[in-house]
OpenMM code with the backbone's topology and positions (N, CA, C; nanometers):
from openmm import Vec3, app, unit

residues = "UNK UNK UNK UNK UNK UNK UNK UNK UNK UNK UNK UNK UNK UNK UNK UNK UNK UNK UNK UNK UNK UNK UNK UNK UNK UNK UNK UNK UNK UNK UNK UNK UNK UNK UNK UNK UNK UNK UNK UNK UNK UNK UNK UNK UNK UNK UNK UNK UNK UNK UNK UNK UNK UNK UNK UNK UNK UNK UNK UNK UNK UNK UNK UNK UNK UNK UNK UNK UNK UNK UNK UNK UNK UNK UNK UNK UNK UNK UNK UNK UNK UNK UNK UNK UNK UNK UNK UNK UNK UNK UNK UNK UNK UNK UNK UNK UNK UNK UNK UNK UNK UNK UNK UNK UNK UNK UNK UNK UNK UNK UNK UNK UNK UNK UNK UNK UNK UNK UNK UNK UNK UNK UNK UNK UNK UNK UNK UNK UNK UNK UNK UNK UNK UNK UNK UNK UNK UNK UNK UNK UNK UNK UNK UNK UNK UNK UNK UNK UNK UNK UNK UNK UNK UNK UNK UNK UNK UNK UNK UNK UNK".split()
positions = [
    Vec3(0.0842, -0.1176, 0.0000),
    Vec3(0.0000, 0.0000, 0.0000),
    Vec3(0.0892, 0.1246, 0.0000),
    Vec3(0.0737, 0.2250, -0.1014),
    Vec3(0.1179, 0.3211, -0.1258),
    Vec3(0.0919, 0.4167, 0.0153),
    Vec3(0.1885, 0.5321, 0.1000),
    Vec3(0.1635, 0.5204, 0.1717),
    Vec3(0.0372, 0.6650, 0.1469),
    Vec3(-0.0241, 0.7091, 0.2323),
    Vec3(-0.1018, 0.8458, 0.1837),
    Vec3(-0.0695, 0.9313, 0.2122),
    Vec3(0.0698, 0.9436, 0.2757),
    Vec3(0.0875, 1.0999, 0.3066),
    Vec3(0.1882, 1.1331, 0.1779),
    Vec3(0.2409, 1.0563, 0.1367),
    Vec3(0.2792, 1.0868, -0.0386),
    Vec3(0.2032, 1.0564, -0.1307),
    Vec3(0.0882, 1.0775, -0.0904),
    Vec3(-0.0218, 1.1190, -0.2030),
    Vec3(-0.0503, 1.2926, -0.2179),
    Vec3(-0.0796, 1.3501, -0.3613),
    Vec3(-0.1322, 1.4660, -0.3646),
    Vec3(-0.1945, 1.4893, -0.2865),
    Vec3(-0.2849, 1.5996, -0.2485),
    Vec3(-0.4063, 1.6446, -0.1869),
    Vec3(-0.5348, 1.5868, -0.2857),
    Vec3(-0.5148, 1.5989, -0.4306),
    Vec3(-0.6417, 1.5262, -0.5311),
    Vec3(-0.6014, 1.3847, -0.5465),
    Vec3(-0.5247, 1.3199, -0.4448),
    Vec3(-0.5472, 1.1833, -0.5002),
    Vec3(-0.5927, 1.1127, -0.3597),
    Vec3(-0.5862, 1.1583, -0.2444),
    Vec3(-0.5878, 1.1490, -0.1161),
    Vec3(-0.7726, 1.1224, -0.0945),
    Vec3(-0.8047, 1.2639, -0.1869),
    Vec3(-0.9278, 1.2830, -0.0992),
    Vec3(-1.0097, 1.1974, -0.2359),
    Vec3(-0.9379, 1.1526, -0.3935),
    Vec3(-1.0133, 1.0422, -0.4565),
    Vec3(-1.0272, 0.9181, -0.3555),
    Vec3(-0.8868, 0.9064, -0.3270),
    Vec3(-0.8711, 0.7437, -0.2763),
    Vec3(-0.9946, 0.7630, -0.1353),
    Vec3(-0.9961, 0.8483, -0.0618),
    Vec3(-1.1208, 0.8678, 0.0493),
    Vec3(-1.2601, 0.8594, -0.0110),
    Vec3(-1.2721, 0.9451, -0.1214),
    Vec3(-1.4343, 0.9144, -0.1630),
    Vec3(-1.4507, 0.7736, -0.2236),
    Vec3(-1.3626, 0.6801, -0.2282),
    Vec3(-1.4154, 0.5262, -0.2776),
    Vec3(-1.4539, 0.4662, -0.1921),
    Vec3(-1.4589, 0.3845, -0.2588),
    Vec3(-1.5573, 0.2453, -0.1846),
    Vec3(-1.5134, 0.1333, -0.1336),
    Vec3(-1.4161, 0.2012, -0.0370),
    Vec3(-1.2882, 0.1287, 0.0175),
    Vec3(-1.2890, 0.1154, 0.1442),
    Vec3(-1.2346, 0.0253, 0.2275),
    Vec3(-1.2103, 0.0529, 0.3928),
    Vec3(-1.1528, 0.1512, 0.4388),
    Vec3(-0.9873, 0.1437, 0.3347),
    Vec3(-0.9594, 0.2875, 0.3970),
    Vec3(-0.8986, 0.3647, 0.2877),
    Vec3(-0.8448, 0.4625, 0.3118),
    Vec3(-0.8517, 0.5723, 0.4093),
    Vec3(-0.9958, 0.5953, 0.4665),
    Vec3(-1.0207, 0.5931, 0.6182),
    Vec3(-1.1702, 0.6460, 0.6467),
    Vec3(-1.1670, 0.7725, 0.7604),
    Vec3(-1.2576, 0.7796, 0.8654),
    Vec3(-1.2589, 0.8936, 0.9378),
    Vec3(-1.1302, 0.9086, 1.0149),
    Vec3(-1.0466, 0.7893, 1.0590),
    Vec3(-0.9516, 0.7826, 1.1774),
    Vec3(-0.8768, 0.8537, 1.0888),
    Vec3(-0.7772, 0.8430, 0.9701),
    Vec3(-0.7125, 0.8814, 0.8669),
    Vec3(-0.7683, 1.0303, 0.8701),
    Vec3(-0.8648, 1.0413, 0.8048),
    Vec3(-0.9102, 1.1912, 0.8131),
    Vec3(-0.8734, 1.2880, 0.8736),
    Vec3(-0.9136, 1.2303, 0.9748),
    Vec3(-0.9154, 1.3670, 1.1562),
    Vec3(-0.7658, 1.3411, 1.1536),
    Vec3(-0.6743, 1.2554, 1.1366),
    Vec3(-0.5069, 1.2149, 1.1451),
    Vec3(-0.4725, 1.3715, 1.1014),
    Vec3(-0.5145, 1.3925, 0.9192),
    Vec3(-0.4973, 1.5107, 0.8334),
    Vec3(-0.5572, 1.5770, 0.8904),
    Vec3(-0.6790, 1.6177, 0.9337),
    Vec3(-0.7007, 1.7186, 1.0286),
    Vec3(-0.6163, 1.8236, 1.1298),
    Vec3(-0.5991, 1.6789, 1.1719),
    Vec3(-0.5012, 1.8000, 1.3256),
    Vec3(-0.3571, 1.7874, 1.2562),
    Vec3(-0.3207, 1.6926, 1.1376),
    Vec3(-0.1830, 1.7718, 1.0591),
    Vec3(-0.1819, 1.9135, 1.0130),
    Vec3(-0.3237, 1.9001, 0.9309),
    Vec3(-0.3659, 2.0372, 0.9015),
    Vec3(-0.3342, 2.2025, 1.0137),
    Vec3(-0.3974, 2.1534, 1.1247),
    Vec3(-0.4462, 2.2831, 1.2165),
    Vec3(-0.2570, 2.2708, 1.3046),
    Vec3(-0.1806, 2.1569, 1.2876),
    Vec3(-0.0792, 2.2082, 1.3215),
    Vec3(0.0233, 2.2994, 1.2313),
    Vec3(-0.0195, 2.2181, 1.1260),
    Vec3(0.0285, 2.3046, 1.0009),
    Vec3(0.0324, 2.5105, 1.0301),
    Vec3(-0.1050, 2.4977, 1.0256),
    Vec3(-0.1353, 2.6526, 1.0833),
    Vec3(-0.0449, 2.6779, 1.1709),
    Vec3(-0.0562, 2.6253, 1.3197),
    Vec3(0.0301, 2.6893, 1.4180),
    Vec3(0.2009, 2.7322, 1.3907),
    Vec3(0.1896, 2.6790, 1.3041),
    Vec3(0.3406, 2.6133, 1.2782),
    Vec3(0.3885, 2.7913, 1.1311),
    Vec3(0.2687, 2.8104, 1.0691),
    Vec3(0.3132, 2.9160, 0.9432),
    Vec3(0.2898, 3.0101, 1.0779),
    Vec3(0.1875, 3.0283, 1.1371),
    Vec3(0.2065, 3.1516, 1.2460),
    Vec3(0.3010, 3.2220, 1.3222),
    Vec3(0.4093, 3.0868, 1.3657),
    Vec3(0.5056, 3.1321, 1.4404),
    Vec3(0.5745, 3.1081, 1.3298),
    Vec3(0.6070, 3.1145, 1.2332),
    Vec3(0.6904, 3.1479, 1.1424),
    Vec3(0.6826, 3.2984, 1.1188),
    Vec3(0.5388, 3.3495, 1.0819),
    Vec3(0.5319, 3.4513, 1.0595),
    Vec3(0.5431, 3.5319, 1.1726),
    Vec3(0.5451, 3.4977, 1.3110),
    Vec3(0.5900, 3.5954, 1.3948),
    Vec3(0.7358, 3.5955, 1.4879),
    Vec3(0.7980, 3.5449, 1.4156),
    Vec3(0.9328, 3.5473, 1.4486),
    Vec3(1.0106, 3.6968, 1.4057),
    Vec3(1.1129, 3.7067, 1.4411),
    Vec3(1.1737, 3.8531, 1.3818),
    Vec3(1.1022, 3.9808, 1.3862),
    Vec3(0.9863, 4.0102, 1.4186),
    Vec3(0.9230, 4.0830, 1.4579),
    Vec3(0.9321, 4.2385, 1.5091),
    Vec3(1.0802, 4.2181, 1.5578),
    Vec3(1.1100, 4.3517, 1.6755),
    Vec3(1.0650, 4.3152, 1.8318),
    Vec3(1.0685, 4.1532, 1.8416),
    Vec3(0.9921, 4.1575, 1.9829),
    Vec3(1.1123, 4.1336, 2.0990),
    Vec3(1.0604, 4.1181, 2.1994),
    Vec3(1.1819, 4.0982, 2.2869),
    Vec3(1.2909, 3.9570, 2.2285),
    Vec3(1.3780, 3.9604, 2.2649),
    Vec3(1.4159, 3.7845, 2.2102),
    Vec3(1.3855, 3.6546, 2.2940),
    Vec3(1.3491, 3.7495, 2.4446),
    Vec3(1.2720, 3.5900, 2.5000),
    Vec3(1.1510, 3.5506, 2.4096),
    Vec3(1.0920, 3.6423, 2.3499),
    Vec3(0.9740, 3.6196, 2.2707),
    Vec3(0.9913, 3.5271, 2.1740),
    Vec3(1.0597, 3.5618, 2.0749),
    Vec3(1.0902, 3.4851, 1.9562),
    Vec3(1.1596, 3.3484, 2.0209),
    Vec3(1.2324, 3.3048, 2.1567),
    Vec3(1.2889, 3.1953, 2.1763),
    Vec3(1.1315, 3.1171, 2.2178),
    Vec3(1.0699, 3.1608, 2.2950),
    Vec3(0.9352, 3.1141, 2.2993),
    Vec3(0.8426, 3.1028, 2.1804),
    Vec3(0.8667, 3.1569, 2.0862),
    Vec3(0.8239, 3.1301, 1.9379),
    Vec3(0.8994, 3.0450, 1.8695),
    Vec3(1.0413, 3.0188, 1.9190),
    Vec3(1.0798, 2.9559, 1.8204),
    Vec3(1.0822, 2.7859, 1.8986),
    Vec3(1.0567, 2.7761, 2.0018),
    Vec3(1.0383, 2.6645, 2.0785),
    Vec3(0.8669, 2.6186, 2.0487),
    Vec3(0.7686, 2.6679, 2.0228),
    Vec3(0.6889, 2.7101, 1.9986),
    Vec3(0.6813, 2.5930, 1.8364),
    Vec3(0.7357, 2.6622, 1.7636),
    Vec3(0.7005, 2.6333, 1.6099),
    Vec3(0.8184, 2.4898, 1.6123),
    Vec3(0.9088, 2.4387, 1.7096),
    Vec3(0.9896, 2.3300, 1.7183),
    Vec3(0.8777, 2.2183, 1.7416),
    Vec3(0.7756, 2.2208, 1.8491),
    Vec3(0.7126, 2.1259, 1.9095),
    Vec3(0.5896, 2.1151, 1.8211),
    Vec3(0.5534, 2.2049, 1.7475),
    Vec3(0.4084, 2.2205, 1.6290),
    Vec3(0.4570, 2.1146, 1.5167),
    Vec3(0.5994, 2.1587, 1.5228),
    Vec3(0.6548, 2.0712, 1.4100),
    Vec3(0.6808, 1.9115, 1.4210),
    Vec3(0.6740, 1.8680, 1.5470),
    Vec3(0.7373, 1.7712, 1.5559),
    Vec3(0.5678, 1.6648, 1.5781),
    Vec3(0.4626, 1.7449, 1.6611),
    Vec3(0.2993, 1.7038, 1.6558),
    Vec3(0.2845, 1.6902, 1.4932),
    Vec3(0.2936, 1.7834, 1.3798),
    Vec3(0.2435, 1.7854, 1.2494),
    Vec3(0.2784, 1.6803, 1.1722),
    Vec3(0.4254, 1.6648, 1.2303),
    Vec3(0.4845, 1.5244, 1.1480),
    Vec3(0.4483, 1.3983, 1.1636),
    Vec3(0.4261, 1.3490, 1.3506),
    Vec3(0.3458, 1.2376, 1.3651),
    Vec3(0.2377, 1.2388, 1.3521),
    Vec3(0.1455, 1.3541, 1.3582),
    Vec3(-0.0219, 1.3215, 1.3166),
    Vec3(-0.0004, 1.2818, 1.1065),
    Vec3(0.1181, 1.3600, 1.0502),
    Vec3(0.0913, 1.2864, 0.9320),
    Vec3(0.1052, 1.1577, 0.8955),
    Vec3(0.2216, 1.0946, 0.9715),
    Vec3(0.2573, 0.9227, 1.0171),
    Vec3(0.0916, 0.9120, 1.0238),
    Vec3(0.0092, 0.9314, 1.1759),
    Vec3(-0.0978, 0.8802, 1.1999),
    Vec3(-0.2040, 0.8585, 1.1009),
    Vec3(-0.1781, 0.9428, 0.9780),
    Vec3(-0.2932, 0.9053, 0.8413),
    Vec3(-0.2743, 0.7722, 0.8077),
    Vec3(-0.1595, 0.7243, 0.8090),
    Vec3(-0.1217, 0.5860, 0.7543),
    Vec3(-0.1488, 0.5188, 0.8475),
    Vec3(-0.0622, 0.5157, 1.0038),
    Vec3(-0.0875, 0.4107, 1.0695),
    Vec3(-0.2293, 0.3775, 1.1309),
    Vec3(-0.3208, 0.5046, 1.1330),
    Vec3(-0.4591, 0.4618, 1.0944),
    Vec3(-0.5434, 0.3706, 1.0417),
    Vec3(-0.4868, 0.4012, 0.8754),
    Vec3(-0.5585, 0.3037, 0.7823),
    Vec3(-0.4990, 0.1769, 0.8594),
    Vec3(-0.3774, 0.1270, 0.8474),
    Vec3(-0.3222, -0.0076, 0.8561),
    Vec3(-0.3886, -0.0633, 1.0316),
    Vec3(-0.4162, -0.0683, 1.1050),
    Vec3(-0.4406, -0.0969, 1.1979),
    Vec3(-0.5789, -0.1168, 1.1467),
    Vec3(-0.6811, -0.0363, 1.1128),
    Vec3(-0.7959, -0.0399, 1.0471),
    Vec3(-0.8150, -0.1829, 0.9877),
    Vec3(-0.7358, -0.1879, 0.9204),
    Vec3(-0.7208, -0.3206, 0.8092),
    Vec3(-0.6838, -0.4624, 0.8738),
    Vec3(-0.5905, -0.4261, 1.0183),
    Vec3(-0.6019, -0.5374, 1.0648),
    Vec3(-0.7350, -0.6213, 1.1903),
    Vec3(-0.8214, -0.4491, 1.2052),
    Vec3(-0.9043, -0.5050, 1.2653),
    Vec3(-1.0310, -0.5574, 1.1639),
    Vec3(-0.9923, -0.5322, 1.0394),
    Vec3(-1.1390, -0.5769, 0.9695),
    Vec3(-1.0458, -0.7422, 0.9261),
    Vec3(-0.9486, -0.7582, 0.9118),
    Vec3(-0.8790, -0.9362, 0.9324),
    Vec3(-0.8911, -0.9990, 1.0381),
    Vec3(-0.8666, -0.9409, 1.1412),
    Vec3(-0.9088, -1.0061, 1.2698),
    Vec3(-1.0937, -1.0670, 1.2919),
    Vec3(-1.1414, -0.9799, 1.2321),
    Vec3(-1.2348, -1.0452, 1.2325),
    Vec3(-1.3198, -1.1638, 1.2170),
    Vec3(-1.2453, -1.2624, 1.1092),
    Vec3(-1.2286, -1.3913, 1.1314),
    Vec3(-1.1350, -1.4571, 1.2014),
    Vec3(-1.0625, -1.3839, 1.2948),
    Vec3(-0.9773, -1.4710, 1.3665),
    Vec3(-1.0461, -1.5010, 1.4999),
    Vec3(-0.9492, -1.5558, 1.5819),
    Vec3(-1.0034, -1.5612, 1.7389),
    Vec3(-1.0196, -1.4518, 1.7965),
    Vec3(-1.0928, -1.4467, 1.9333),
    Vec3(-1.1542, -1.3612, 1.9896),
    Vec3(-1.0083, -1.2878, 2.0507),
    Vec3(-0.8743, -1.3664, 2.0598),
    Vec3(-0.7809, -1.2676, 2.1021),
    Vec3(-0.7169, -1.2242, 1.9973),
    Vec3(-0.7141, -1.2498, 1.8904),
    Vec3(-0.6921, -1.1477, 1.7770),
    Vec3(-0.7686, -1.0572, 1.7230),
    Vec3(-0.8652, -1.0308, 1.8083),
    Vec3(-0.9908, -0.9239, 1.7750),
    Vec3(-0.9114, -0.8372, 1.8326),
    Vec3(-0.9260, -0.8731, 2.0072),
    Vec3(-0.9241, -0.7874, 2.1176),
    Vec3(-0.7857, -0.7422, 2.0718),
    Vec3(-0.6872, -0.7860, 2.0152),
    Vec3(-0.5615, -0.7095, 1.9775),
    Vec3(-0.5638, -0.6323, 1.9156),
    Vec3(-0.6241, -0.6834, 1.7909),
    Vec3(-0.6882, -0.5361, 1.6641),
    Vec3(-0.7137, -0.4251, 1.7340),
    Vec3(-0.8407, -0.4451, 1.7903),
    Vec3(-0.8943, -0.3137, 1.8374),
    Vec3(-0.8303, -0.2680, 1.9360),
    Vec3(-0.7312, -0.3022, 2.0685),
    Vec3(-0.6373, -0.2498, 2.1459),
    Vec3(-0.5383, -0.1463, 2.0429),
    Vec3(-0.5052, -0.2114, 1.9203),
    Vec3(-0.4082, -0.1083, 1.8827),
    Vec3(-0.4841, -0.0063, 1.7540),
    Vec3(-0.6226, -0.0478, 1.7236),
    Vec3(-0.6933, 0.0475, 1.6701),
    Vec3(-0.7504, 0.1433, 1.7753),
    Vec3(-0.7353, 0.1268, 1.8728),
    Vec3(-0.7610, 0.2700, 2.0095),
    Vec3(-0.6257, 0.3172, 2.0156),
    Vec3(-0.5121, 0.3064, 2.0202),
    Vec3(-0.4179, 0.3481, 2.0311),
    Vec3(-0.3761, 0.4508, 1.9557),
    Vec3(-0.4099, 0.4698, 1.8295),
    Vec3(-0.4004, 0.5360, 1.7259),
    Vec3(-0.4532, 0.6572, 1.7557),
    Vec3(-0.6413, 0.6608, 1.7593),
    Vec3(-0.6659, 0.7895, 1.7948),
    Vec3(-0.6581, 0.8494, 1.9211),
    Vec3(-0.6385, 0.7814, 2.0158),
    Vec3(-0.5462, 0.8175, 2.1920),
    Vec3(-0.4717, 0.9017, 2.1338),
    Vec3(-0.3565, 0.8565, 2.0724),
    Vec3(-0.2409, 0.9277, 2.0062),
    Vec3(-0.2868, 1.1002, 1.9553),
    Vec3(-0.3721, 1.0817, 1.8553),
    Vec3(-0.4177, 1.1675, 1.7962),
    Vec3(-0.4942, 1.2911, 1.8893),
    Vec3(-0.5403, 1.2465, 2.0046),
    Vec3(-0.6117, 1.2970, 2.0995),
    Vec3(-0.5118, 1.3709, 2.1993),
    Vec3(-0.4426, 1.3057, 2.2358),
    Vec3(-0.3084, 1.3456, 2.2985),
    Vec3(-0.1891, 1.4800, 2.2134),
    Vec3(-0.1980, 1.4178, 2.1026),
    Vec3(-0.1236, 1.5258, 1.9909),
    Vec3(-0.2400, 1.6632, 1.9917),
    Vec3(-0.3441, 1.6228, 1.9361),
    Vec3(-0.4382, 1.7493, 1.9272),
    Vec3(-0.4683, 1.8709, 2.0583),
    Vec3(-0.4332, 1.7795, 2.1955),
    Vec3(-0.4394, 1.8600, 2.2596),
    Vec3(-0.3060, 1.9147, 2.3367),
    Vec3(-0.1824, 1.8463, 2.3074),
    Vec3(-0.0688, 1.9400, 2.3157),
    Vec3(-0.0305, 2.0739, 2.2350),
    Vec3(-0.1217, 2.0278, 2.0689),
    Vec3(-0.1354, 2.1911, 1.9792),
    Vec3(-0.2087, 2.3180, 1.9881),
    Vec3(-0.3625, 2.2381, 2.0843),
    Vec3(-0.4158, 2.3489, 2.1199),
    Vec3(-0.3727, 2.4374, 2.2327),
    Vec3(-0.2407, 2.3499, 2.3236),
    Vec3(-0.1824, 2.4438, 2.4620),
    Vec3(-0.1251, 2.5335, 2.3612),
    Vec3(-0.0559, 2.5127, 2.2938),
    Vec3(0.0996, 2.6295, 2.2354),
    Vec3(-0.0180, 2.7308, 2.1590),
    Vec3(-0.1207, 2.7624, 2.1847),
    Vec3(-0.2264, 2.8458, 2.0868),
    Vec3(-0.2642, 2.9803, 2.1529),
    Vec3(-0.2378, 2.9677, 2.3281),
    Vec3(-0.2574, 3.1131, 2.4008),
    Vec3(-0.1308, 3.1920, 2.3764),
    Vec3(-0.0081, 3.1229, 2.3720),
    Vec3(0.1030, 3.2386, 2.3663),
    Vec3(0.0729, 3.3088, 2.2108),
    Vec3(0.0720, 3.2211, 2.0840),
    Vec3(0.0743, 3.2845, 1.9323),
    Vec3(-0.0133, 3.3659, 1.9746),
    Vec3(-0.1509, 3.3656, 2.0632),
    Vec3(-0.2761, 3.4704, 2.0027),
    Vec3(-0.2448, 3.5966, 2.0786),
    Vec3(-0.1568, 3.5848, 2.1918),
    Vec3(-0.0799, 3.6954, 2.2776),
    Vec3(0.0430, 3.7939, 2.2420),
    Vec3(0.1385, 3.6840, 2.1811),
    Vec3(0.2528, 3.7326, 2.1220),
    Vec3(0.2793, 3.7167, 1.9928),
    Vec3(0.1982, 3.6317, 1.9010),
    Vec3(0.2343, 3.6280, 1.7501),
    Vec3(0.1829, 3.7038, 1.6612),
    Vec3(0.1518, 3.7271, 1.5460),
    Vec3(0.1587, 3.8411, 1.4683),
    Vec3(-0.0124, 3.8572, 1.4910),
    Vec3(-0.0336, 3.9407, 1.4907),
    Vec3(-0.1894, 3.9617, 1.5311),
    Vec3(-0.2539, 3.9795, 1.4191),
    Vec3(-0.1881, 3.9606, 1.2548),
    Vec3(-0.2464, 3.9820, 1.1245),
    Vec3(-0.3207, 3.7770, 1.1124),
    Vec3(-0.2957, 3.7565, 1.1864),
    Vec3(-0.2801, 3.5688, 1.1666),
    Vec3(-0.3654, 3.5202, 1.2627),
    Vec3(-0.4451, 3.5912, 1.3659),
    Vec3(-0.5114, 3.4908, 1.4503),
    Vec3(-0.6237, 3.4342, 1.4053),
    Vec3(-0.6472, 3.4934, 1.3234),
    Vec3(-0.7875, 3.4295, 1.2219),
    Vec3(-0.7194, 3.2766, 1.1795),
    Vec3(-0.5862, 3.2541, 1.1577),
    Vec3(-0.5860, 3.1283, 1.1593),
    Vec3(-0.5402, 3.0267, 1.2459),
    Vec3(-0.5026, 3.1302, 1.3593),
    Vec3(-0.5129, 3.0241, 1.4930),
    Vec3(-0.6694, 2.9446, 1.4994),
    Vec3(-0.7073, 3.0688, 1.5244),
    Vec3(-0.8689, 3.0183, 1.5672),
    Vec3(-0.9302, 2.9179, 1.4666),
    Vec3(-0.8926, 2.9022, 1.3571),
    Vec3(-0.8997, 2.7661, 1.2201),
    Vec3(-0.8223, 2.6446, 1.2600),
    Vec3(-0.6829, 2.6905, 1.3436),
    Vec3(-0.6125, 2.5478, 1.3737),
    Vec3(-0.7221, 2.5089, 1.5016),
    Vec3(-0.7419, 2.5943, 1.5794),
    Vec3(-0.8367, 2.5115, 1.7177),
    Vec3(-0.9568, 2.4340, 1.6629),
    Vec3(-0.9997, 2.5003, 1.5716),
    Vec3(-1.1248, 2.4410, 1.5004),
    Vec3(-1.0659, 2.2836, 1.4366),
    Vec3(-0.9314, 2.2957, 1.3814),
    Vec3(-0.9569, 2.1840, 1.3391),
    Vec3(-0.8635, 2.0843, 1.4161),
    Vec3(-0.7773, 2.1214, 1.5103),
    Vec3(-0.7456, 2.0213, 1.6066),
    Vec3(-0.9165, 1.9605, 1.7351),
    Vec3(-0.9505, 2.0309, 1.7536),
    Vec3(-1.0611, 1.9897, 1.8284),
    Vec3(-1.1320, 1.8761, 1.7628),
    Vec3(-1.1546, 1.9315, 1.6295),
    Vec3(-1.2100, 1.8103, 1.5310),
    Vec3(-1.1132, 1.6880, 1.5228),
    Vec3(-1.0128, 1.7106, 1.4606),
    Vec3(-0.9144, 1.6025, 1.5065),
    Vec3(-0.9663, 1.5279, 1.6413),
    Vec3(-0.9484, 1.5837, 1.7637),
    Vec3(-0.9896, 1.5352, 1.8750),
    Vec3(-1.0879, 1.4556, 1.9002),
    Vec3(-1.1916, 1.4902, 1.8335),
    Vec3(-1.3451, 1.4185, 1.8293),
    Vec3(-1.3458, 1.2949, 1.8099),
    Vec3(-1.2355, 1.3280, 1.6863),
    Vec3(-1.2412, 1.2045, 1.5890),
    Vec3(-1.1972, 1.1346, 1.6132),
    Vec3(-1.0899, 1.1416, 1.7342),
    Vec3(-1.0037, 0.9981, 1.7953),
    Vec3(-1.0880, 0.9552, 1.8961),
    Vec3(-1.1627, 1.0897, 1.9538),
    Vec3(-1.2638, 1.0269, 2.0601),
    Vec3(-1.4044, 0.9123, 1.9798),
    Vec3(-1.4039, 0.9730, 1.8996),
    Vec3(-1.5744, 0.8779, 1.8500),
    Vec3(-1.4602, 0.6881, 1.7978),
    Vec3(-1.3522, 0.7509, 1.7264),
    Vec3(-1.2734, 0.6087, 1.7122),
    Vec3(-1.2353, 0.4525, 1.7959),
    Vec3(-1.2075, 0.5663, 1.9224),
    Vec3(-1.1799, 0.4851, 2.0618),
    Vec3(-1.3091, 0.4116, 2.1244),
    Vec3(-1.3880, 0.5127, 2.0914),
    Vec3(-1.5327, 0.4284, 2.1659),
    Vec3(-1.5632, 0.3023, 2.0790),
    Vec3(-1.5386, 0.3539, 1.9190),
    Vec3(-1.5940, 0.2484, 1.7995),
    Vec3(-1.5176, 0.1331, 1.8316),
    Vec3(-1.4088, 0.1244, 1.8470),
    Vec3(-1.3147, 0.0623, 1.8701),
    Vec3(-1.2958, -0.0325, 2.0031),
    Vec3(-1.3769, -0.0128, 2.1292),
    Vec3(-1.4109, -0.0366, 2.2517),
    Vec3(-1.4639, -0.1607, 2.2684),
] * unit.nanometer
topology = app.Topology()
chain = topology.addChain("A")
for resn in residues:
    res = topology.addResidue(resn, chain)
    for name in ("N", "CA", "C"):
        topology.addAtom(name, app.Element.getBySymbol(name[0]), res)
């Protein structure tokens, strides 16, 4: 399986509208909160150099280190999504402890995701305090879509339960 985070953006969201197992919602909300870290991440870019104090920008630039390092594993998480996905729809003819394994590590995934989404929404009071104040319109787009992210590992974990 090709993996999907080296897929385009138009081949990503073909391979999602089929009639396939996966990519499905867990994958989704994965790109989601890649997405809304994405944001956090051009923000403190754009408010670096500024003229601000330099504790500022070291707190910005620590700031856009840890956005970066959430954005990269929630994009891992698009993939390791699907694949866990896939082993709980195989498990399904197996024994009842190869179920309960499936789905142990198909909760794990959006835990993950849940955990990531809400370490991006902490680093979101300093940018809207100290980062460029032309940009909070897209803070307030990353909260929107890490929260969603969030949901989505939450409704996963229960499915998954």
């Amino acid at each position: 399986m090709r993996k999907y985070k080296h897929h385009t953006l138009e081949q990503y969201l073909n391979v999602l509208a089929q009639r396939e197992p996966v990519p499905g919602g867990g994958s989704a909300g994965a790109l989601t909160g890649a997405l809304g870290a994405a944001l956090i991440s051009m923000v403190a870019q754009y408010s670096l150099g500024r003229k601000s104090p330099k504790s500022v920008d070291q707190k910005i630039s620590k700031i856009l280190s840890q956005t970066e390092k959430i954005r990269k594993r929630l994009l891992e998480l698009v993939d390791l999504d699907a694949e866990a996905y896939l082993k709980v729809v195989k498990a399904r003819k197996g024994s009842l402890k190869e179920r309960k394994a499936a789905l142990k590590q198909a909760r794990e995934i959006p835990a993950e995701l849940c955990r990531l989404s809400t370490q991006a929404v902490d680093l979101l009071p300093y940018l809207v305090k100290n980062g460029n104040p032309f940009l909070r319109s897209d803070l307030e787009i990353a909260l929107e879509m890490l929260w969603a992210a969030y949901a989505s590992g939450q409704i996963n974990i229960k499915v998954n339960s």
